[in-house]
N, C-alpha and C positions, 0 to 999 in steps of 0.2 A: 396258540399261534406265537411262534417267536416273532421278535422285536426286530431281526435281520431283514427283514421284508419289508419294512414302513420306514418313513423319515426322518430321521431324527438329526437336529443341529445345534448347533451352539446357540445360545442368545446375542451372539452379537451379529448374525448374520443378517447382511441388507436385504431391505422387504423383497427389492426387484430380484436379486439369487431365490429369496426362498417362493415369493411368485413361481418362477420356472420350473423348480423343483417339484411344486406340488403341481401343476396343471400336467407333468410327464409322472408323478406317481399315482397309482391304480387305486389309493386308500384317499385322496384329496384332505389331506389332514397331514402336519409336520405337527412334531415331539419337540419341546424344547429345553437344553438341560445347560445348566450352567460349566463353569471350571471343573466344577466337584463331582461331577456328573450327573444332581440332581436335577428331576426335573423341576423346570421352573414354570410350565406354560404350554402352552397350546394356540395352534393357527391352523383355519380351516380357509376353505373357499369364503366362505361370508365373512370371517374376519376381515380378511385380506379388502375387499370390495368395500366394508363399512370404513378401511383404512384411507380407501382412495376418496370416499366421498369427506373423510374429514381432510382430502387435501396433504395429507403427508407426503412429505420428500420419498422416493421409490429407495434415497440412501438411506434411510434410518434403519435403526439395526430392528429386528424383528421382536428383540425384546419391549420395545415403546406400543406394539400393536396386541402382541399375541394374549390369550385367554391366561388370566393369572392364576384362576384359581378352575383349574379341570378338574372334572369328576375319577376319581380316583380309588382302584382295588390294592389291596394288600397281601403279599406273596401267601399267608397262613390261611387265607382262606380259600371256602372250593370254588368249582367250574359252578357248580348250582347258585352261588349267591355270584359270580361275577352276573351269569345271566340275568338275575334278577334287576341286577344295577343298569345292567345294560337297558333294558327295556323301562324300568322306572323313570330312568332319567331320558329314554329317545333316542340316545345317542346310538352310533354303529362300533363303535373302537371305547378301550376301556383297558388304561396303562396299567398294568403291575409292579407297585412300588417295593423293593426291603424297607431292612430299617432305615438306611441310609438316603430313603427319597430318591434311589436308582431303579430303572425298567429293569427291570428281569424277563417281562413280556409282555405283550399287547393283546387282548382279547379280543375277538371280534363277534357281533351276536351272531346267535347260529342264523344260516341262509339257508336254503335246499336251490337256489336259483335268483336272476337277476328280477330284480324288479320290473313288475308289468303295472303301469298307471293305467287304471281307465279316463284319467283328465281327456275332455275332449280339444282338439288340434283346429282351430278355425285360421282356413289359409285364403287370402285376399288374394285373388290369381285372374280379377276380372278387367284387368288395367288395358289400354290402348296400346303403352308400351311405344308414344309417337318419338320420345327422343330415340331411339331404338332403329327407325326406319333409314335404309329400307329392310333390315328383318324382320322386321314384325306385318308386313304388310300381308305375309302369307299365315303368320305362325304367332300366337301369343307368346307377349315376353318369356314365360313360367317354362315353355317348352324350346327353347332355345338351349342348343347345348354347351355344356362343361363339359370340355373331355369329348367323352361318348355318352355324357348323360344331359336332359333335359335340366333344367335349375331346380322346376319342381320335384325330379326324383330325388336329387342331390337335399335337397330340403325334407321331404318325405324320410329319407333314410336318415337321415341324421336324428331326426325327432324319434325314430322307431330303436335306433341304439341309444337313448337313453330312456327307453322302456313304453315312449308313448303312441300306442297303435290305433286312436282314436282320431277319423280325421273329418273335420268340414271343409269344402274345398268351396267358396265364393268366386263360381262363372259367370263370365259376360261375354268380354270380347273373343269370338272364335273360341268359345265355349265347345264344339262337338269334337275338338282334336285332343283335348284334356281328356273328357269322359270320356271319347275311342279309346286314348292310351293309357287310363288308368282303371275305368271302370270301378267295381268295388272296391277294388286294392288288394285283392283275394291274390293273386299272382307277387306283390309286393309284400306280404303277408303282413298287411294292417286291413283294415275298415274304412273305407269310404262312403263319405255321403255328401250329395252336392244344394246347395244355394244358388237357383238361377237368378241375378240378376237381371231383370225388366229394362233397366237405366241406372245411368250412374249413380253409386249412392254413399262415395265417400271410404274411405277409410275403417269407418267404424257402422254406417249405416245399414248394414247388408245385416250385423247381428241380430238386427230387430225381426227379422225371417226366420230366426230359427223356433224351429216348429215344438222342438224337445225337449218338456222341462227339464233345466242344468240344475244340480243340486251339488256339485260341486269346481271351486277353480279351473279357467281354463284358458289356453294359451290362442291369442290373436296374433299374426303374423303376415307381414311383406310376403307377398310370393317372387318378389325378386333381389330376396337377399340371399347372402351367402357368409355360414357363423359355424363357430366351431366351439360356440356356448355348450355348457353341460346344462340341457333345460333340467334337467330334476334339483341343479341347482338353483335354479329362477323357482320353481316351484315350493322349493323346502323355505328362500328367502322372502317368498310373498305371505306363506304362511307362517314365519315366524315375526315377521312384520305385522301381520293381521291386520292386512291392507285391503282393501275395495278395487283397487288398481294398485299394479306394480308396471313402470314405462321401463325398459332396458336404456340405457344410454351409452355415449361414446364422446369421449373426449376429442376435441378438436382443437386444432391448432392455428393457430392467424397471427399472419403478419403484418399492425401496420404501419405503411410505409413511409411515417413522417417523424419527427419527433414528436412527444405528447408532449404537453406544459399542464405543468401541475401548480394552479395560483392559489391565494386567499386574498381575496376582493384586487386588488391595485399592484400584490407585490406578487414576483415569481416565486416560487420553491423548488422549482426542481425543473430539468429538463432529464427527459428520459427518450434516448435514441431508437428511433424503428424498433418499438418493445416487442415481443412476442406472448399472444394474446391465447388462453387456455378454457375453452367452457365445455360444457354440456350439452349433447344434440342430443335429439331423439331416437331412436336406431330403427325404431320400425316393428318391435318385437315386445307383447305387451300379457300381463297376465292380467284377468281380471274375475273377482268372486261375480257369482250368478245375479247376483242385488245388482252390479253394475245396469245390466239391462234394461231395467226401470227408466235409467236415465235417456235412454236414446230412442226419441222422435220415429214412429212405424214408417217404413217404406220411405225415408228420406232421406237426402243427401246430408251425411255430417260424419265428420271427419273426426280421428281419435284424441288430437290437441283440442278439440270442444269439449269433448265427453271430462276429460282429465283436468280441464280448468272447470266445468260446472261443480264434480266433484270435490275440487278444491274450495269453489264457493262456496259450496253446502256446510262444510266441515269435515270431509269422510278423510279418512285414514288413506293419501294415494303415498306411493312413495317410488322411490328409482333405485334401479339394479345397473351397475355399472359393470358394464363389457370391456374384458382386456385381452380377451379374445380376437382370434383373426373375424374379422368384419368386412364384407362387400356388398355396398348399394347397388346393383346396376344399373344403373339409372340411362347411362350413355354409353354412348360406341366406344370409349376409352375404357371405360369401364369394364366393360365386354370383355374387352381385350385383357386389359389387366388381369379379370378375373382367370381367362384360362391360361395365361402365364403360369397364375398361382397354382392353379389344380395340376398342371405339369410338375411345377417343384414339388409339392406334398406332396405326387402320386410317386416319384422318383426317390423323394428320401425315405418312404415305406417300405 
């Protein structure tokens, strides 16, 4: 595979350029090569995301982040030992150096087709949906549309383009207009199976219903959001993390509206003007190994910030995937709106 089809850029380019670059390239991986054209480095989607969690400036050059030391072939040998690298090491992509430490090309392991996860899809879609009314008084939130599509199909399709056809759907409220319109999913071409909730049972509580022993990672999800996450990405980062729980997150921003003062005991040190305040929310969107289920209470109401701070008491390995991704809660009628603002421009610049 030549080298003209993938990313490649200088090391001084800022994180936020090479961010955009790679979520719009097909390989999710930049090459990074110095003045001399060697390479010096490597950045993937997970680089990038461990870059936000330690708080980097979005200015700094990509060289302060990227992978220093990438796994590396050499133009004098064959296609039979790149493969071999390829798959030794896990990786998808695999540079071709000369002597001079320049791509000559980029390998890719062989594929016959896209990847199909059997990970199973657990979607929360049993909500009341009250800040919502009066739409939802006929119709549950999930089936409310975007476009010409309900939120659930919008969600459904998204998780099936990046390979996952496996789906639990968690009913409650006007429950029979979901399973009218999705049934199997056989017409969608994934797999459905549903979760009647009895009563309300939380966020996370409805998992403890499932009937099926899980033997491998699977993904827990808002049914009324709207992301344009690469979940095989969430997926690859939960198990290179070797987490028990992976939370997605979302940066948030606050403004507040006074000066802070900043003292020690009696004296001032600083006055700082209506600062602008940066954290960490939860997004709604959550991966967790099948052990997870241990921890959650049968048949009761408990919500997934329990489950993820028990876990944290205990000592288990949770950790957070941070979303820089387009992200919508719908939570309210503004929101609503917003969101189909948004699906008009994406549908129009496609």
């Amino acid at each position: 595979m030549t080298k003209s089809k993938f990313t490649i850029i200088s090391d001084d380019t800022k994180l936020i350029e090479t961010m955009k670059m790679i979520e719009k390239s097909y390989h999710k991986i930049a090459f990074i090569i110095n003045n001399q054209q060697e390479l010096v480095g490597t950045v993937t989607d997970g680089d990038i995301r461990r870059a936000l969690l330690r708080e980097n400036s979005l200015q700094v050059p990509i060289h302060d982040v990227m992978n220093r030391n990438p796994i590396v072939g050499n133009e004098h040998q064959t296609e039979v030992v790149y493969q071999e690298v390829l798959k030794k090491y896990k990786i998808q992509y695999l540079p071709i150096l000369n002597e001079d430490n320049e791509i000559v090309e980029i390998v890719q392991v062989d594929k016959i087709e896209k990847n199909i996860f059997s990970n199973k899809v657990v979607l929360m879609v049993g909500g009341l949906g009250s800040r919502l009314r009066p739409l939802t008084n006929h119709f549950p939130k999930p089936m409310l549309k975007i476009g010409n599509k309900p939120i659930l199909q919008i969600i459904i399709e998204g998780f099936k383009n990046n390979g996952f056809i496996n789906f639990v759907l968690c009913v409650n409220y006007k429950k029979e207009i979901i399973q009218s319109y999705f049934q199997d999913g056989k017409a969608f071409g994934v797999h459905i199976e549903y979760i009647e909730e009895n009563k309300r049972l939380g966020t996370a509580g409805a998992l403890s219903l499932i009937k099926e022993k899980l033997d491998e990672p699977f993904f827990v999800m808002n049914g009324d959001l709207l992301t344009q996450v690469d979940f095989s990405k969430l997926l690859e980062f939960h198990s290179e993390t070797n987490s028990i729980g992976t939370m997605c997150v979302r940066e948030y921003e606050y403004q507040i509206p006074f000066g802070v003062i900043d003292t020690s005991e009696h004296k001032l040190i600083s006055i700082q003007e209506k600062p602008l305040k940066r954290e960490y929310v939860n997004a709604g969107i959550y991966m967790l190994d099948p052990q997870a289920l241990m921890h959650i209470p049968y048949d009761t109401f408990y919500d997934m910030p329990e489950l993820f701070n028990q876990l944290i008491q205990q000592g288990l390995n949770a950790s957070v995937f941070p979303i820089h991704e387009y992200w919508m809660d719908i939570g309210q009628l503004a929101d609503y709106e917003q969101a189909n603002k948004d699906y008009e421009r994406v549908s129009s610049d496609e």
